[in-house]
C-alpha positions as CSV (number, residue, x, y, z in Angstrom):
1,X,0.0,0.0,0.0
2,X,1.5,3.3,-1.0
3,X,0.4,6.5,0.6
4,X,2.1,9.6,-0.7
5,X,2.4,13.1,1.3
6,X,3.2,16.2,-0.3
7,X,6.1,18.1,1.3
8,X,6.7,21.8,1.8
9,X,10.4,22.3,1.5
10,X,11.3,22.2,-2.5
11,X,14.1,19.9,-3.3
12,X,13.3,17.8,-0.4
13,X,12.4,14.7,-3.1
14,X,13.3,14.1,-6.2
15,X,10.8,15.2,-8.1
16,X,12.7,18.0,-10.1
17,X,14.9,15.1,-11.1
18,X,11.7,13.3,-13.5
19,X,8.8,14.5,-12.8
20,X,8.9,18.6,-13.3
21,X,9.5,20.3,-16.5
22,X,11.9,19.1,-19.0
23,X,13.2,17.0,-16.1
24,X,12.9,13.7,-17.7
25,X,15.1,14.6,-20.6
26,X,17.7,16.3,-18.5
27,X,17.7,12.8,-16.8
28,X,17.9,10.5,-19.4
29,X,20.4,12.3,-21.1
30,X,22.9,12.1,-18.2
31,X,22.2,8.7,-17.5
32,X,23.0,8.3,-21.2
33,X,26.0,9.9,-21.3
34,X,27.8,8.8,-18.0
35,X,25.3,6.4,-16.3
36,X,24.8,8.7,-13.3
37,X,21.7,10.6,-11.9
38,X,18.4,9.7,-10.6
39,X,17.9,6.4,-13.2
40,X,21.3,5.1,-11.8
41,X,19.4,4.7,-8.6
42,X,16.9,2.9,-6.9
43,X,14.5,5.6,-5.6
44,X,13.4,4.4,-2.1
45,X,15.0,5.5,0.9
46,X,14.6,3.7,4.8
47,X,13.4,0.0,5.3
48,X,11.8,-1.1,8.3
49,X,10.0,-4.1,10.2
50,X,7.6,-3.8,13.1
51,X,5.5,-6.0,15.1
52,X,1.9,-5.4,16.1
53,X,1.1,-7.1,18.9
54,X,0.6,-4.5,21.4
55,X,-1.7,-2.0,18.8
56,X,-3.8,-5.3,18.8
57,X,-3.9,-7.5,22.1
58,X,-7.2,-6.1,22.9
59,X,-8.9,-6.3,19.4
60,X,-11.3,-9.6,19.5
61,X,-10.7,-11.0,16.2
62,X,-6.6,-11.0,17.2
63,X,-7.7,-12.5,20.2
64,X,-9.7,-15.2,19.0
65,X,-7.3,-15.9,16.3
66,X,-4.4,-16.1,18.7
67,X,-2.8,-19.7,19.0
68,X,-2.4,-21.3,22.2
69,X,2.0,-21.9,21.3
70,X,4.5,-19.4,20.9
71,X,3.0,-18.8,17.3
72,X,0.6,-15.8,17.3
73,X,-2.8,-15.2,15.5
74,X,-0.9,-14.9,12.0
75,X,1.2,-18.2,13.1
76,X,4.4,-16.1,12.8
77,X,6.9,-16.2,16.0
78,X,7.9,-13.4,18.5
79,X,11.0,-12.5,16.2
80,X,9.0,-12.5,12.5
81,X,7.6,-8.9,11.5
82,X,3.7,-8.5,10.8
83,X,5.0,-5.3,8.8
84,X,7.5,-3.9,6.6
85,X,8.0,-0.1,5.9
86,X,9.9,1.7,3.6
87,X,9.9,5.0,1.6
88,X,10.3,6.3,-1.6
89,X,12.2,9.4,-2.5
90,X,9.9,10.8,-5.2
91,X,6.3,10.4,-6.2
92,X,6.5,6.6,-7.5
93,X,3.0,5.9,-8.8
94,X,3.5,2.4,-9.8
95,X,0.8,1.5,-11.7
96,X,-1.6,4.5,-11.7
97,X,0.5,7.1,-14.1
98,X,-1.2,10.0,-13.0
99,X,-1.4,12.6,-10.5
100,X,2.6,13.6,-11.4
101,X,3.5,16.6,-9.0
102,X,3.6,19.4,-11.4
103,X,6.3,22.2,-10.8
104,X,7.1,23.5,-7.2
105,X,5.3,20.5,-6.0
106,X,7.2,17.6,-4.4
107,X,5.7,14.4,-2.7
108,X,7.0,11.0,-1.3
109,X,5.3,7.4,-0.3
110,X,5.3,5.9,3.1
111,X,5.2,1.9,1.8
112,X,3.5,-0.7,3.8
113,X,3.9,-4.4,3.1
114,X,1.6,-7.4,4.9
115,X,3.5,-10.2,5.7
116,X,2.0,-13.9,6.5
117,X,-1.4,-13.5,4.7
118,X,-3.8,-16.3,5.8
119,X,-6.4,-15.5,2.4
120,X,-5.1,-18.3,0.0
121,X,-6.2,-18.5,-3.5
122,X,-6.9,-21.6,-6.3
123,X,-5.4,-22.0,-9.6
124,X,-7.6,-24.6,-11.5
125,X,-7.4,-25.8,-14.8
126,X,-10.1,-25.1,-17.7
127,X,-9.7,-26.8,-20.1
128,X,-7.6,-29.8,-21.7
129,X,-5.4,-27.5,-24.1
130,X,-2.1,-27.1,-22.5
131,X,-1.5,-24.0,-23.7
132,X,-4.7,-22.3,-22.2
133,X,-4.7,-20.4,-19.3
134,X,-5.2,-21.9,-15.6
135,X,-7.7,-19.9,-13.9
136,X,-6.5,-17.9,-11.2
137,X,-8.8,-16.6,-8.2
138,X,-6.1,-14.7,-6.2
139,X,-8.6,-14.0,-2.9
140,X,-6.5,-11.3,-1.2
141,X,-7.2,-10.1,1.8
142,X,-10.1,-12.6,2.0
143,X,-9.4,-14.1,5.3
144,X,-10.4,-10.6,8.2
145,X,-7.4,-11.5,9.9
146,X,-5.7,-10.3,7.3
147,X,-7.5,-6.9,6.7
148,X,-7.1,-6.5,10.4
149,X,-3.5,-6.3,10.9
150,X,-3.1,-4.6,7.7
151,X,-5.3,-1.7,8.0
152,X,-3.6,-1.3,11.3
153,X,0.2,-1.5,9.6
154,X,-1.1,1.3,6.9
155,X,-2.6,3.9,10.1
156,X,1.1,2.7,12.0
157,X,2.6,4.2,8.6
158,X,0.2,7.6,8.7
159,X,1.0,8.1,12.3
160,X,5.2,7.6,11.3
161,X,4.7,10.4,8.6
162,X,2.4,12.3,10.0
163,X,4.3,12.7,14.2
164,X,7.8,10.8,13.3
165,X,10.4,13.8,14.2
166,X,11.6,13.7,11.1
167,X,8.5,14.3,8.9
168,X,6.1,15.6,11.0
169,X,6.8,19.4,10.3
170,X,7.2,18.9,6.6
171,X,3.9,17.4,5.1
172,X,1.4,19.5,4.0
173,X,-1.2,16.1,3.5
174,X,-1.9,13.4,1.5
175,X,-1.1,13.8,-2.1
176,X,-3.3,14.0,-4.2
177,X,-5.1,16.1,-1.9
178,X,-8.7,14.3,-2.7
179,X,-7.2,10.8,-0.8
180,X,-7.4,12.7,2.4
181,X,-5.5,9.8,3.9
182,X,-3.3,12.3,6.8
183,X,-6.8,12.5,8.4
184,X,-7.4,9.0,8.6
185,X,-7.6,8.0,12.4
186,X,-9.5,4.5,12.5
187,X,-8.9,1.2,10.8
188,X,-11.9,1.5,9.2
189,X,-10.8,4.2,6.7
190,X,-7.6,2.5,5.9
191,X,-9.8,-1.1,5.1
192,X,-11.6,1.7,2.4
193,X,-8.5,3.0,1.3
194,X,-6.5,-0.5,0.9
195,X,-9.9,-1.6,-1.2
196,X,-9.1,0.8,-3.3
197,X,-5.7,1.5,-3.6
198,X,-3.6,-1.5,-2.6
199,X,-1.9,-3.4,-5.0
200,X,0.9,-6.4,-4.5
201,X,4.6,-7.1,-5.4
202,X,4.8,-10.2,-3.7
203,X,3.6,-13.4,-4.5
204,X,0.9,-15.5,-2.4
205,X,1.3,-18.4,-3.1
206,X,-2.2,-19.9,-4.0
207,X,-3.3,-23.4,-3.0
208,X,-3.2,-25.7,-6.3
209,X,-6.0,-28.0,-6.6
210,X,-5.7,-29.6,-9.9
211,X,-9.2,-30.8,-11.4
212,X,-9.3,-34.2,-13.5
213,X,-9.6,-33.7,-17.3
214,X,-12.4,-35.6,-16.6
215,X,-14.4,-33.7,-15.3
216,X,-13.7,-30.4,-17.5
């Protein structure tokens, strides 16, 4: 899930690097020339891992999910993250290709990643022809355990950005404006937003169940 704040200071990102005017050739022409700049680089900045346990020990769901061994609800042990974090150092849109800061505007992403998903998903086949397609029913987020500790990674994230010393007196808000994620306070909202917004780059692996030809 990638929530993106716009910052006050200019310069602050990297946005005047690709994204402002005339930026993207300047760029591409160094990195042509001497294989330096901003597409010599991988544009994110701090990873980080965090547990959840204590922002959930008194929601039921965690609770009732919770295994009576040293394993918790997501059957991970005391030293396994729920959570990763990390940022990027420019707007980084992914797969949306819009919303680009224009001029004078910068903006980063505080990045949150869902570890030890308990949703599984089915690839079945469809037909006897080897070369068609399996059919693939993904079911993220399906299991509410899931959606639980997510949503509660993604407000984790807000609240880093949003009071963490060394953002809190630079964001303006969320970016665009309209996501109005920096006055998210409840779970809730985030469940919205990740329905909307959230996307993966990491494999679940699905459950194969492979149906007889048969039977197709």
């Amino acid at each position: 899930m990638l929530s993106f704040y716009e910052v006050s200071k200019p310069g602050l990102t990297n946005d005047h690097l690709i994204w402002h005017t005339g930026a993207r050739e300047k760029t591409m022409k160094q990195y042509k020339e001497s294989r330096t700049g901003f597409l010599s680089q991988f544009p994110f900045g701090v990873f980080a891992f965090a547990r959840l346990d204590d922002r959930l020990k008194d929601e039921p769901l965690w609770q009732k999910s919770s295994q009576n061994t040293e394993r918790d609800a997501l059957n991970t042990l005391p030293n396994q993250p729920h959570i990763e974090f990390w940022n990027t150092e420019c707007y980084s849109p992914k797969y949306m290709f819009k919303d680009f800061p224009p001029d004078n505007k910068y903006a980063f992403a505080m990045a949150t990643t869902f570890f030890s998903a308990k949703s599984r998903g089915e690839v079945t086949l469809g037909s006897t022809d080897p070369l068609a397609n399996p059919k693939v029913q993904h079911n993220f987020l399906a299991d509410p355990l899931d959606m639980l500790v997510f949503s509660e990674g993604c407000r984790l994230a807000n609240e880093i950005a949003l009071e963490g010393a060394g953002t809190k007196d630079i964001i303006i808000g969320s970016w665009p404006a309209a996501h109005g994620h920096d006055k998210f306070t409840q779970r809730e909202q985030w469940q919205e937003a990740i329905r909307q917004r959230a996307d993966t780059c990491k494999l679940m692996l699905p459950t194969l169940r492979f149906v007889s030809t048969d039977t197709i």
